[in-house]
N, C-alpha and C positions, 0 to 999 in steps of 0.2 A: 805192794803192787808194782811192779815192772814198767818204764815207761811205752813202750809197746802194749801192753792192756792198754793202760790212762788214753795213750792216743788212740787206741780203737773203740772202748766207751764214750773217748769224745766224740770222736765222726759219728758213733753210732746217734747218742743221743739226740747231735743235729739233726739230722736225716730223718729219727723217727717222729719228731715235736714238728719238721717241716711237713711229713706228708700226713701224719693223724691233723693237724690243723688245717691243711688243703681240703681233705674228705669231710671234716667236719661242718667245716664252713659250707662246701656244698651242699650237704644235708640241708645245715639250717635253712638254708638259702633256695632249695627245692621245695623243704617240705610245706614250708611257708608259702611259698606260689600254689602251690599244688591246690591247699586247702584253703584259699583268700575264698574263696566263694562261699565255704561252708564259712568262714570265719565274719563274711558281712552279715549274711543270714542269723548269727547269733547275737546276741547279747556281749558279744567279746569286745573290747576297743581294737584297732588295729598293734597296739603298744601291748595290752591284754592277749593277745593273740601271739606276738611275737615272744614272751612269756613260756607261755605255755610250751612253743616249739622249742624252747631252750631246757623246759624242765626234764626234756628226753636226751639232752646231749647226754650227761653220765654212763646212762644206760648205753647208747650208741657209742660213747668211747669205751668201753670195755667188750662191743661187740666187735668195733673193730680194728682195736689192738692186735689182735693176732696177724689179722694181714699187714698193717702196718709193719710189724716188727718183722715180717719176712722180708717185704720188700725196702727195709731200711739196713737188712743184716745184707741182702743180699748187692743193695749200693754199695755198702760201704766195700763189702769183700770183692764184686765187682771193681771196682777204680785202685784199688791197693796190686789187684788181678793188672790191669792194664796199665797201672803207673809202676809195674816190674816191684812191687814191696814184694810181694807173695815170693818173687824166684831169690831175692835178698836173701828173706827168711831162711828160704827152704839150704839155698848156700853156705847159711851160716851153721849148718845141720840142726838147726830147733825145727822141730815138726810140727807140720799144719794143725794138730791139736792143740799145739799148746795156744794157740789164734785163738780157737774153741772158748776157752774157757772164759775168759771176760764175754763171750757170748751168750753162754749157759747162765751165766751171774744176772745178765740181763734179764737172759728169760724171768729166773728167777725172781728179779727181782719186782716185774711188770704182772707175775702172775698172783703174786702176792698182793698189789697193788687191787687187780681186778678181783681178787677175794675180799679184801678192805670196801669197796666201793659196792659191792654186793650186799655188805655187809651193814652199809651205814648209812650212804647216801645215795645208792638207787632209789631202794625201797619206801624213801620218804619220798622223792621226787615221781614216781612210778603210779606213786598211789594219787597224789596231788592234778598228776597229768590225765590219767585214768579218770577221774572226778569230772575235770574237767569237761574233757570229752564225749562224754556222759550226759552231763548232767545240765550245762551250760551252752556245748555246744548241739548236741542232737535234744537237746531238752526232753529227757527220759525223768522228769521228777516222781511220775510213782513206782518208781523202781529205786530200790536200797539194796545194802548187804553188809551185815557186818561179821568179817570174819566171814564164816561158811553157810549163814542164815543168809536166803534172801527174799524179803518179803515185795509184795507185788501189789499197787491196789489198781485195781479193774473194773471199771464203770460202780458197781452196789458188792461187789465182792474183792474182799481181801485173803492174799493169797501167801501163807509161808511157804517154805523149801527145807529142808532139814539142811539137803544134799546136791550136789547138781556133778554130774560127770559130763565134761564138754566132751570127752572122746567117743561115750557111748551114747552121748545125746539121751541121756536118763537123769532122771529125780528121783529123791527116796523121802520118807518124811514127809509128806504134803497135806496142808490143809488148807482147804476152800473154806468160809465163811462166809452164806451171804447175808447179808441186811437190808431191812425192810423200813417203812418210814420211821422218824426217829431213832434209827439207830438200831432197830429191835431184832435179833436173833431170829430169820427164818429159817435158812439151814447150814451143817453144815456137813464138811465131806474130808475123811480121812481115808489117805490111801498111804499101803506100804511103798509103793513104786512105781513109778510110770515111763514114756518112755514115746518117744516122737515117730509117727510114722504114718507114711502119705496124707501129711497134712494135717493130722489130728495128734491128742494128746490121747494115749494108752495107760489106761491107772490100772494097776492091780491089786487087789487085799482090800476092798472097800468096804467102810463102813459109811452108810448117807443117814443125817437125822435130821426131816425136814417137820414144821413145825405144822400141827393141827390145825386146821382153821377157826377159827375165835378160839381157841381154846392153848392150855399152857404147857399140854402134851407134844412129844414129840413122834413122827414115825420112824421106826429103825427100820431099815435094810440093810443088806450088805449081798456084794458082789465081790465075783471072781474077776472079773474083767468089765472094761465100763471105757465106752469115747468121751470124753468130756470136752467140751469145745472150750478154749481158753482162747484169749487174744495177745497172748506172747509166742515165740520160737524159742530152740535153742540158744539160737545167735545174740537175742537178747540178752539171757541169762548167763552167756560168755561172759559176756560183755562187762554186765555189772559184778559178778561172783569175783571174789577176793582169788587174785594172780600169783603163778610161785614170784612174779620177780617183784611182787610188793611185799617179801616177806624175805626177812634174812634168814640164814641157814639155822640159825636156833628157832627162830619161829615156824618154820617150815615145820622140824623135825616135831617140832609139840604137836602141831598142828595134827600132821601125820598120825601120830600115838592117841589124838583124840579120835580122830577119823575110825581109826583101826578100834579103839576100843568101845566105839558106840554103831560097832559091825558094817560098816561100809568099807566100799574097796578102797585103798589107797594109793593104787598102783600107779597112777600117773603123777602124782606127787612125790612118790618115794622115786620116781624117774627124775624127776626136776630137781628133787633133794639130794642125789649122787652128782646131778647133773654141776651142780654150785661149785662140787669140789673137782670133779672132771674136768670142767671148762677151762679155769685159768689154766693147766698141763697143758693146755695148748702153745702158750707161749715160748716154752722148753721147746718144742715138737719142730715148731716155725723156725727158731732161731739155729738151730740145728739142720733142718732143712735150705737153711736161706747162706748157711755158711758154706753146706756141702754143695751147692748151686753156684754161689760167687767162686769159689775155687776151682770152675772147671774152665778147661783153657780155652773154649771157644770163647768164654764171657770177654776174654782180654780185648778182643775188638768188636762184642758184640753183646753190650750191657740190656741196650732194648729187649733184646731176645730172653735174657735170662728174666728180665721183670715180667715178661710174657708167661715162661713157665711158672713165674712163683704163684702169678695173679690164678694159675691153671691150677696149680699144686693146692691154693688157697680154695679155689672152688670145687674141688673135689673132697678134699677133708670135708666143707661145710655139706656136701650132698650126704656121704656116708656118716657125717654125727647125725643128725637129720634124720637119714633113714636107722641109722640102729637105734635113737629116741623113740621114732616109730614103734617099732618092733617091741621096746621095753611098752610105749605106754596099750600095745595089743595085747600085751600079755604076752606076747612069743618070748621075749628075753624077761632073764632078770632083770630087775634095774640098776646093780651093779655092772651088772655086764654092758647092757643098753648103754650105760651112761660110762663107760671105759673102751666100749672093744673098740674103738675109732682112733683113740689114742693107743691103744698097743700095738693095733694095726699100723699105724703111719711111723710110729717110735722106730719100731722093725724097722720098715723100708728104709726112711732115716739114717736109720743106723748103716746100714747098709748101702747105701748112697753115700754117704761121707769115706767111708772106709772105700768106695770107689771111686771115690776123688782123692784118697793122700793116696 
């Protein structure tokens, strides 16, 4: 390695350990004001609390690595731009690529990083947090879910989930059970499907066997359609049901192949499952974007402005991965694609920007 790389890996990694620890710390630091209220209301210590806000840093530092790393490529190449390195270079006929490439390395090397942390220590941390905030803090105790099962108890009735889709606000799998004194089986209610709408729950495929009076008979019906009034939402069932990011990319994919093989959709899954290996390519994208940005000659005496664009460049990438997860978890896209076209999109441009800067 060339001392030219070495010194721009170093400026670089300054810069990016200064401004992801500045962001960081105001996270922690907001999120925890934010939530003091809910946090006295619970059962949390104030120490218990502040805990909990930490168990989400991992996560948040692999969220926002990318912008980080733009606007740490584009300092550095920015001040090398206005302290005349860049025209040195360029004097000594080595071209602006070859600057590139301990840039690239980094990408590299940070996206590998946020696939490792996805990998090992989100998902323990994610799920731990999750619990939490559940469970201790909004004190949801009769609600569980292990894996994809989530069971529910409700006043004299207990309630499984085989399946729950937050996208389509639907269940599949569902059984009611209610009980009677001692424990004793009055009835119960299997539906293939149901499904949230103007404030009611929609069951379809029903089968009801509610129990004879004095006697050890049951009565069968069954319906096509049926209101059944429950005292959960959606949003509950969000809430509690096991998350892609509490699951690493092998557990995802099982998960996936079980989903699929016991005939439910898994299409917002198999979005979030391209999506694990999609994400970290971002930091390739940034770094490359954040090079071709610092090289332009206005930046020489006007670095603010360029952290402007990145901060713009940054927010636009995150609208368009967004909206094409969208479109994957609609159905409208693949989930390869869903979970790719935002990085081939901006790779282009990119590319095409740089090349408009040397």
């Amino acid at each position: 390695m060339s001392s030219l790389h070495k010194y721009w890996l170093k400026e670089f990694t300054r810069f990016f350990f200064i401004i992801q620890l500045i962001i960081l710390v105001l996270f922690v630091f907001i999120d925890y004001l934010s939530r003091m209220d809910k946090f006295l209301n619970s059962d949390l210590s104030l120490l218990g609390a502040l805990g909990y806000v930490l168990l989400k840093v991992p996560f948040m530092f692999v969220q926002l690595t990318p912008a980080s790393i733009l606007l740490a490529t584009i300092t550095v190449f920015g001040l090398m731009n206005r302290n005349n390195e860049l025209l040195a270079v360029r004097s000594s006929g080595i071209s602006i690529y070859y600057l590139v490439r301990p840039a690239v390395v980094a990408g590299v090397l940070l996206a590998v990083l946020m696939f490792f942390l996805g990998e090992t220590i989100i998902p323990v941390f994610q799920a731990r947090a999750n619990y939490i905030q559940y469970n201790v803090i909004r004190k949801r105790h009769n609600y569980s879910s292990a894996r994809k099962d989530i069971w529910i108890k409700s006043e004299n009735k207990l309630i499984h989930i085989n399946f729950f889709d937050p996208v389509h606000r639907s269940v599949a799998g569902v059984s009611i059970t209610a009980l009677g004194k001692k424990f004793s089986l009055e009835s119960r209610i299997d539906a293939k499907k149901g499904f949230y709408k103007n404030g009611q729950w929609v069951f379809e495929n029903i089968i009801e066997q509610t129990r004879v009076k004095n006697s050890t008979d049951y009565d069968i019906k069954l319906y096509d359609k049926k209101n059944i009034p429950l005292s959960f939402k959606p949003e509950d069932l969000g809430e509690v049901s096991k998350k892609s990011e509490e699951m690493s990319y092998s557990e995802l994919r099982k998960y996936v192949k079980k989903i699929e093989q016991e005939g439910y959709d898994a299409t917002i899954y198999k979005v979030d499952l391209n999506g694990k290996i999609a994400f970290p390519f971002i930091c390739i994208i940034m770094v490359l974007s954040g090079a071709a940005t610092g090289m332009k000659s206005f930046v020489k005496n006007n670095i603010p402005v360029a952290i402007a664009i990145g901060v713009v460049i940054a927010f636009m990438y995150w609208i368009m991965y967004g909206f094409c997860l969208s479109l994957g978890y609609g159905g409208i896209l693949p989930p390869v694609i869903s979970a790719w076209a935002a990085n081939v999109f901006f790779l282009c441009l990119v590319i095409l920007y740089l090349i408009n800067s040397e």
